[in-house]
N, C-alpha and C positions, 0 to 999 in steps of 0.2 A: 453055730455052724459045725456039725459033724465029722461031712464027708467034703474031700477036696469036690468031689463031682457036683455038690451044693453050688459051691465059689465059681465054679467055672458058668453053671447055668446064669447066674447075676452076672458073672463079665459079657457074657454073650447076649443077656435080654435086656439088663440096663445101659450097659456101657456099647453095645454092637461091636466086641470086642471080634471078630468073627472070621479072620485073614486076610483081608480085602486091602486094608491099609494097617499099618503098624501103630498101634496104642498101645499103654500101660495105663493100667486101675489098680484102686487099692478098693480094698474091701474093711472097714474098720468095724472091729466089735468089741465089747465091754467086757468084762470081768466073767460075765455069765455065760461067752460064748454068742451073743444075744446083736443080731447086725443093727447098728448103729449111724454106717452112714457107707456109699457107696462115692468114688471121686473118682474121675478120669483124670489124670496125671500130665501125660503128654498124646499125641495123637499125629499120627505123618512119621515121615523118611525116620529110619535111626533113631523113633522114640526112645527106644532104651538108653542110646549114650545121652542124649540129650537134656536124660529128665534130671534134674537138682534135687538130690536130698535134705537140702534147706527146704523145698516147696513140700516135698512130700512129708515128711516129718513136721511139720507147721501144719500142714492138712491136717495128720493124727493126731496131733496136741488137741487140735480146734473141736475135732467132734469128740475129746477124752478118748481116745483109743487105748485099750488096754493090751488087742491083740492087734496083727493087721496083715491081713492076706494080700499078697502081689500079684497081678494077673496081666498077662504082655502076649500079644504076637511078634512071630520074628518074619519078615520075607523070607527065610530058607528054614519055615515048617519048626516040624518040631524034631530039631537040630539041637543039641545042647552042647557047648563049647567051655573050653575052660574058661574063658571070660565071665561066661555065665554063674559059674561056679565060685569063681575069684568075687565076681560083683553082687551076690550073695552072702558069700563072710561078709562081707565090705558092711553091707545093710543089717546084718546080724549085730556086728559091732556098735555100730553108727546108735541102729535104735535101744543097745542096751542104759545109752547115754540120756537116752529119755525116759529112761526104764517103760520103752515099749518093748511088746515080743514078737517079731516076726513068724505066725502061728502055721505062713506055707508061701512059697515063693513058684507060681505054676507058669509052664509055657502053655498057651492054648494052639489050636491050632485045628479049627469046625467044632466039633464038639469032642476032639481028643484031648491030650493034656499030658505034660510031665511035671511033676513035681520035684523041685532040685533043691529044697530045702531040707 
């Protein structure tokens, strides 16, 4: 996967990641860059606080993820807060422990997007 604007089209056509309701997806790919498996995380109110990085990180182990892209709507658009920022390191950290690499952590938002990674 190249370009962040790849990961965004997979959140939007597999996942119907699309503003409507608030979801987070991961995008997992292998060594080669090469998409490996696509997973909806949480889905509803406040997905983002809600999701457990025990689940999401047990996801990535499960299909060998070697890279893994984050892809979430927020209800208030594509708004980027320090929390977002904060909960970022957090998952940077988090997955060095599994020696995964978090490869881009995007907000979507129709077909726009910020990348805070």
């Amino acid at each position: 996967m190249r370009k962040p604007e790849d990961a965004v089209e997979i959140f939007i056509d597999v996942l119907k990641i699309d503003g409507e309701e608030e979801a987070v997806g991961m995008i997992a790919l292998d060594r080669d860059d090469r998409l490996i498996g696509v997973v909806e995380l949480m889905r509803g109110g406040d997905a983002l606080q809600n999701i457990g990085t025990d689940d999401l990180f047990y996801k990535a182990l499960r299909l060998e993820a070697y890279y893994i892209i984050l892809g979430y709507n927020k209800a208030d658009g594509l708004k980027v807060s320090s929390d977002d920022y904060e909960f970022n390191e957090f998952l940077v950290e988090e997955a060095k422990k599994f020696r995964i690499k978090i490869k881009d952590n995007l907000i979507i938002s129709g077909r726009d997007y910020i990348s805070i990674n």
